[in-house]
N, C-alpha and C positions, 0 to 999 in steps of 0.2 A: 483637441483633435485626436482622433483612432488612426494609426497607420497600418492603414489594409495595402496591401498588394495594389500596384494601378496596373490597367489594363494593358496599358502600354510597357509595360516593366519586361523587358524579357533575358532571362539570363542563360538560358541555351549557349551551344558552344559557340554558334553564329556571333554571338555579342559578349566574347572571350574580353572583349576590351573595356566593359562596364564592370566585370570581375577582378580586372586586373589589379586593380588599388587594391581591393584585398587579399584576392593570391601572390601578391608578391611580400605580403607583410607576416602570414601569419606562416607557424611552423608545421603546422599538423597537414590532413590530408584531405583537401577537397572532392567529393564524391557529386559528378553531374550525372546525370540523363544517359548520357553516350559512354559511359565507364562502364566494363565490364562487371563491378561488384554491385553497381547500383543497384539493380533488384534485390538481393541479398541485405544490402544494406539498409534499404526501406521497409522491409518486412516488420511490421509488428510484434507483440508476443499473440494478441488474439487478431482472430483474420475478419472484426467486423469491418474493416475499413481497410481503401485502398488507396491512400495518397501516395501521390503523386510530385512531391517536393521538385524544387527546381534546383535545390542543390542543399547537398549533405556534410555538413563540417564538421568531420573528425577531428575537434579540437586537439591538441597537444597541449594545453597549460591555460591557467587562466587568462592569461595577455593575450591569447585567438581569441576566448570568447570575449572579451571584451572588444575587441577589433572588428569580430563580426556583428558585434549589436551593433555598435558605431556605423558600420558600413547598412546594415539595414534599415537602421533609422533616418539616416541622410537617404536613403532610396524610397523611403516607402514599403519597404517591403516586408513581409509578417512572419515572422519567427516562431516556432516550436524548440522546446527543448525536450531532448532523448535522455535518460537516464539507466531506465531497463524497457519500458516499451511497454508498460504494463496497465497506464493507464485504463482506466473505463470508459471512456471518452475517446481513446487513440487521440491522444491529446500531445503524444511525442512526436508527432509527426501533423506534415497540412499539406496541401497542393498548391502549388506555384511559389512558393514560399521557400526560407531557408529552413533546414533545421540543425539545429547548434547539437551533436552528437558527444555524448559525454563518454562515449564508452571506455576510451583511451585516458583517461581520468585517473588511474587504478590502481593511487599510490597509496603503502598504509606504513606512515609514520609515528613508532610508538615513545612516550614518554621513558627516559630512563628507566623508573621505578613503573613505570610500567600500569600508572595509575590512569592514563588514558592514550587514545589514538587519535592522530588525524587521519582519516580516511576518505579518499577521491572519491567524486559523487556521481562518478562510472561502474563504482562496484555494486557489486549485488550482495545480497543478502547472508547468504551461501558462501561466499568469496571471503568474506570476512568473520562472519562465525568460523570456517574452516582453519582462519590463523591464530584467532582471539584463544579459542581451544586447546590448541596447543601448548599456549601459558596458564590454563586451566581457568578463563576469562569469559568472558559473556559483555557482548551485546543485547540486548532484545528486539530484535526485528518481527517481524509476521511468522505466517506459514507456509513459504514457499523460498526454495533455494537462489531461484531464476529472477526474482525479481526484484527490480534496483534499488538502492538504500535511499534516494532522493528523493522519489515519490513517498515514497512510503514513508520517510520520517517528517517531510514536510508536512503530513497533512496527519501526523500524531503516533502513530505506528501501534497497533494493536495486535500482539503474539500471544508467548508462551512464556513470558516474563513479567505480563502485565500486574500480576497482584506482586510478584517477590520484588520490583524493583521497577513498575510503572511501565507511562509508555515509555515509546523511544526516545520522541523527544525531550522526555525529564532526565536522560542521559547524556544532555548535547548540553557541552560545555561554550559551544562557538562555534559559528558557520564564515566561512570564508563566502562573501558575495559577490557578484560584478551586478552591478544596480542597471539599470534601465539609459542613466545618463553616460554609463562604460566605467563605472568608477567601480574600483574593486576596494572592497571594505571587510573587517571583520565585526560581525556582529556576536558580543556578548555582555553578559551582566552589565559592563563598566563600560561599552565604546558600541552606540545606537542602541539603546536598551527597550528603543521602542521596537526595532526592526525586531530583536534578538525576543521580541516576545512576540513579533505575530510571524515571523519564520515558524515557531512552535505550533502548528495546528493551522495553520493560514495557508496551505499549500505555495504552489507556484507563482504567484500572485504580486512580488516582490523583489525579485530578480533571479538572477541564473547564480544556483548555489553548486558549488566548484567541491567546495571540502566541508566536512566534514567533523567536529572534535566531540569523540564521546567519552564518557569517563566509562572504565573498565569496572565490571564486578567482578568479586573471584567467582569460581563455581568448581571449586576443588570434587563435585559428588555430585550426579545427576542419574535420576531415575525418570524413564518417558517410555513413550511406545503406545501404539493402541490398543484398545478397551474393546470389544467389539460382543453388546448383547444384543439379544432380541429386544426390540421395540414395541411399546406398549404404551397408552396414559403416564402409565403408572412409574414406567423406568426411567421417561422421555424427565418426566414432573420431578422423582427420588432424583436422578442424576441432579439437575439443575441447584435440588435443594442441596445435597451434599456437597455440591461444586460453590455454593454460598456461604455456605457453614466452615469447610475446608481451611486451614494454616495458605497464610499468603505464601508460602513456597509453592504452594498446587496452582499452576493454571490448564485451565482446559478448553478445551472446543469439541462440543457436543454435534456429532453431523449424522442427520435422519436421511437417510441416500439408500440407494440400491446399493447388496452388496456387489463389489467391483473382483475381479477375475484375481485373487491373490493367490499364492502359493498354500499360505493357512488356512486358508479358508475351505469349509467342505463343499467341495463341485452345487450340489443340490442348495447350496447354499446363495449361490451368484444371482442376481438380479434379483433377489428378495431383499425387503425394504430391513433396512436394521439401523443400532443406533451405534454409531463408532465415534468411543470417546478418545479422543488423543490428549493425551496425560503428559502433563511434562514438570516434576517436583525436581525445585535447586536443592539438594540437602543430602544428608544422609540415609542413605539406604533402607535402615530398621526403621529412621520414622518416615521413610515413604512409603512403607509396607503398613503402615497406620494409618497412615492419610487415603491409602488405596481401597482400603477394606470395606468403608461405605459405599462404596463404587461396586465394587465385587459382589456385596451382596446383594444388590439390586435384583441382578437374576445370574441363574449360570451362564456363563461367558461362551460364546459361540468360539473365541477368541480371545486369547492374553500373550497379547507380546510386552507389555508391562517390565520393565525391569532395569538393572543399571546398563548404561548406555553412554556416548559420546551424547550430546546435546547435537548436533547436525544430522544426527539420524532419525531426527523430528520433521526435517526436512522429506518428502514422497519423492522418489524419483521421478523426474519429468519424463510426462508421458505426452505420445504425441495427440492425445486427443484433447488437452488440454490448447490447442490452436487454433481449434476450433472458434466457431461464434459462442460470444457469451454475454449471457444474459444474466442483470444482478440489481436488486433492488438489499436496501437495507433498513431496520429502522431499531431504537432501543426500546426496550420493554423491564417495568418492572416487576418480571416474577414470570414463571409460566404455570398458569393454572391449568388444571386436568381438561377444560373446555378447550383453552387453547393448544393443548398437548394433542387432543383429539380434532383440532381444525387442521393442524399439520400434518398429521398422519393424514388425514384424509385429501390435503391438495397434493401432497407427495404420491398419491395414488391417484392422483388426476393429471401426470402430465405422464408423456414415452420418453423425454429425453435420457438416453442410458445414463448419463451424469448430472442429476438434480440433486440438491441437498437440500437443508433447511438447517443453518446453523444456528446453534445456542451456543454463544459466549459469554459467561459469566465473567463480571467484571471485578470491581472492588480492591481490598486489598492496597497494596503500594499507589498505584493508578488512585483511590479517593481520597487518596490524605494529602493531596496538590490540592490550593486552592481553585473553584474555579476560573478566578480571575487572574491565576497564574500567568497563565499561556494563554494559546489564542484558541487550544482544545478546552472548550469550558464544561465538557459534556460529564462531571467529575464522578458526579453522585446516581449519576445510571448504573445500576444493577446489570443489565443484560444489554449487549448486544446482538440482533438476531437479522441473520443475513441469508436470501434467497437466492439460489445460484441454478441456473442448466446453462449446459455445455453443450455444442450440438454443432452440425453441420449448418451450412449458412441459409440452407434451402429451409430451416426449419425456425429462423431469427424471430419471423412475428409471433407464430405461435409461444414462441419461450417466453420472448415478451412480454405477450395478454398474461401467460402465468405468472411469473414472478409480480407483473401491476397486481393480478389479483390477491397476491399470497398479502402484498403488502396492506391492501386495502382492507381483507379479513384481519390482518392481525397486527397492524400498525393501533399504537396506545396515542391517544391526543396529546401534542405538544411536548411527545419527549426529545425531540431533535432526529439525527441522524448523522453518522459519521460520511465524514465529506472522502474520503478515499475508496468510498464502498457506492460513494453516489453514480449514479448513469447520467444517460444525457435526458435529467430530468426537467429542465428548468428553472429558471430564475426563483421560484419561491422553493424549491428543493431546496435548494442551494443555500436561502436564507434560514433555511430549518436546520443547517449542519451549524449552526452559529446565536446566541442568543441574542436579543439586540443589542445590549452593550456593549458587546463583544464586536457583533457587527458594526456600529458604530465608530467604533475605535480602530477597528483595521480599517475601515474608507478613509478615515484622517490618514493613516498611516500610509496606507497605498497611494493619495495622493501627493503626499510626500515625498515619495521612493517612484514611482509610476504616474505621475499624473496624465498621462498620454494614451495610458492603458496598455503597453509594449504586450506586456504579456501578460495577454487574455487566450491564450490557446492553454485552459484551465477550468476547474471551478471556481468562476471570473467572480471575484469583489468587485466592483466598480470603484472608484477611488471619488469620494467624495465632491460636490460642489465648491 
C-alpha cells in the first residue's frame, strides 16, 4: 500500500483535535496555516513551486521526528522532509501533507581528538565548513553555502574536494536514522550495513536522516578563488584537459556563463560569455602555484583572484536571484572534445536567461579509487560531470526548460548515467540512469526492507521492490 493523503484528512485548525496526539507529544514547534511564520516557513530555496503543506514540524530531536512519522502513517497522511530546501524537485515540501522540518537539527558534536563530527541534518553546508575551519579541517560539501548537508550527502555530494578526498559520502562514518516503521537506528559499517551503503548515494529514499558522522580532514593550506578567461574551443577543451591531468589536490568547476556584475570584473566586460574556473587546491601554496600554471596559460586572465584563502570563501555570496525559477538538467561525459566545446558555446548563445552556465566538472582523483560497488553512487569511473543550469523569473520556466532538454539532448554521451541530485523532475527512466542496474536492484531489496510502503517517495523515488 502507498499512503497518499485521503481526501477526507483534514488538519486545519478546525480539527485541532486529530493533531492533538501529536502536539501534545512532541517538543519542537508546530507550524499550521493560520501561524503567522507559515508563509516564511514554507518558502523554498527556488520559487518553482508553491506548496501548500497542512502543517510544518519544526522538529526539536529525533524522537519528533519519529513521532510525527508514526502519527502520519496511522493517518494516511504524506510526509516531506526539509533539510535546506534545495531540492530540484521542491521535494522539501507538498500540499496537504506534513512536512518534517529539520532546520532546528544544528547541533555539531566533535570527537576529542577531533578525527570526526556529528553534525545535525538541519545544517547547511556553510554552517559547518565555517566551524570545521576553524580547527583547520574540511569537510567536502558542494558549491554553495545555503544548501543543506542532507540532501546533498544523501545522494553523494559532488564539490571542491572531490579528487583530494572524494565525495562526501566516503567521509560518512554513520548516519543516525528514524526508518519509515519510527524506529531510530544508526547505520554504519558494523550495525545495517545494508542501509549504511545505500544511505551513500540512494538519496531520500530510506528514512529521515537526523545526524550526521563525518570523519574530518586536516587542511592546514588552502589555495582557491576564480580563474576567469576568455572562452573559446580551445580554453573551454585546454582547461578540461589540464583539470584531468591536475594532482588530486586540484578540483575544479569549469562554468561557460555570461559574465555576472563583479567588482573585478571590467564594466565592458558584464553579460559577455566567458569561462570562470573556480579553483580550489588543499596544499601548499608554492605547489598550488604549479598546479595553477596550466590553467593560467590557457590565455591571459580577464581575472585572477586565485590565491591563499579560507576554504569558505569558495562559497559566492547568496544572491537574490538565485530564487528565482530554476531550470537543470545533467548528464556525465567522457572528455570534452573541441566539437563539443563548440556545441556549448553555441547553445550558451542561444538562450536570454541573465544566468545560464554549462558546467564542466572534472572528476577522478580520490572520488575513482572507491569501488563502484562501494556505495550506492556507482558512477565511479566517469571523467566529467557536465550540468546545464538558467535561472530566471518564473514567467520564463518553459522556455529555460525546452533549453537545458535541448543542451542535454545535443550533448548527453550513451549510457553514461547521471547524477541523481542534479536530476529534475524528469521521470522514472531518468531516474534509473542515475543508478546501474545492480545497484538498482539492490537498493529495491533494500528499500523494501526499510520502506516497503513507500513513506517516502517525496524523492528521486526507488520503488522498493516486489
Amino acid at each position: 500500500m502507498n499512503y497518499l493523503i485521503r481526501p477526507e484528512t483534514d488538519l486545519s485548525d478546525a480539527a485541532g483535535l486529530r493533531l492533538k496526539p501529536l502536539l501534545t507529544q512532541v517538543k519542537g514547534k508546530p507550524i499550521r496555516p493560520s501561524d503567522a511564520e507559515y508563509e516564511q516557513a514554507r518558502i523554498l530555496a527556488n520559487n518553482n513551486w508553491d506548496h501548500q503543506p497542512a502543517l510544518i514540524m519544526r522538529v526539536a530531536d529525533v524522537h519528533d521526528v519519529a513521532l510525527t512519522l508514526r502519527f502520519a502513517r496511522e493517518q494516511g497522511i504524506e510526509i516531506a522532509v526539509r533539510s535546506g530546501g534545495h531540492s530540484t524537485c521542491g521535494h522539501g515540501s507538498c500540499s496537504g501533507g506534513i512536512v518534517i522540518d529539520l532546520r532546528d537539527l544544528n547541533a555539531l558534536e566533535f570527537a576529542q581528538d577531533q578525527s570526526w563530527v556529528w553534525a545535525g541534518a538541519g545544517l547547511t553546508a556553510g554552517e559547518v565548513t565555517a566551524e570545521v575551519e576553524k580547527r583547520k579541517l574540511i569537510v567536502g560539501f558542494g558549491d554553495a553555502a545555503t544548501v543543506g548537508i542532507g540532501g546533498l550527502t544523501l545522494g553523494g555530494g559532488i564539490g571542491y574536494m572531490v579528487r583530494k578526498h572524494g565525495l562526501t559520502i566516503d567521509s560518512v562514518l554513520a548516519f543516525e536514522v528514524v526508518t519509515a516503521a519510527g524506529e531510530v537506528l544508526i547505520a554504519d559499517a558494523d550495525n545495517h550495513p545494508d542501509l549504511f551503503w545505500a544511505l551513500r548515494g540512494g538519496g531520500g529514499n530510506f528514512g529521515v536522516v537526523t545526524r550526521f558522522k563525518y570523519r574530518l580532514h586536516p587542511l592546514p593550506d588552502f589555495t582557491g578563488g576564480p580563474l576567469i578567461l576568455p572562452v573559446t574551443p580551445e580554453t573551454l577543451t585546454g582547461f578540461a584537459a589540464a583539470a584531468e591531468t591536475a594532482p588530486d589536490e586540484l578540483s575544479t568547476i569549469a562554468m561557460v556563463m555570461p559574465a555576472p556584475p563583479m567588482p573585478f570584473l571590467p564594466p565592458e566586460m558584464v553579460g559577455k560569455t566567458v569561462l570562470m574556473g573556480m579553483m580550489a587546491f588543499a596544499g601548499p601554496a608554492d605547489q598550488a602555484e604549479k598546479a595553477l600554471a596550466p590553467f593560467r596559460a590557457l590565455a591571459k586572465p580577464i581575472a585572477d583572484l586565485v590565491g591563499p584563502a579560507p576554504y569558505s570563501s569558495m562559497y559566492m555570496p547568496d544572491d537574490p536571484i538565485l530564487h528565482q525559477s530554476v531550470s537543470i538538467r545533467t548528464t556525465f561525459m567522457d572528455g570534452v572534445t573541441k566539437a563539443q566545446a563548440e556545441k556549448m558555446l553555441e547553445l550558451i548563445e542561444g538562450n536570454d536567461a541573465p544566468l545560464r552556465m554549462i558546467q564542466v566538472r572534472v572528476l577522478g582523483g580520490a572520488a575513482a579509487r572507491v569501488a563502484p560497488e562501494a556505495t550506492a553512487f556507482a558512477h565511479r569511473q566517469r571523467k566529467i560531470m557536465t550540468v546545464f543550469l538558467a535561472i530566471d523569473s518564473p514567467e520564463t520556466l518553459a522556455r529555460n526548460e525546452e533549453w537545458v532538454s535541448r543542451c542535454l539532448k545535443e550533448l548527453a554521451e550513451n549510457d553514461l548515467g547521471a547524477y541523481v541530485n542534479f536530476l529534475a523532475d524528469e521521470g522514472a527512466q531518468r531516474i534509473r540512469q542515475a543508478y546501474p542496474e545492480a545497484t538498482w536492484n539492490r537498493l529495491r531489496q533494500i528499500k523494501h526492507r526499510y520502506d516497503p510502503d513507500n513513506i517516502f517517495r517525496l524523492n528521486q523515488n526507488i520503488p522498493p521492490a516486489v
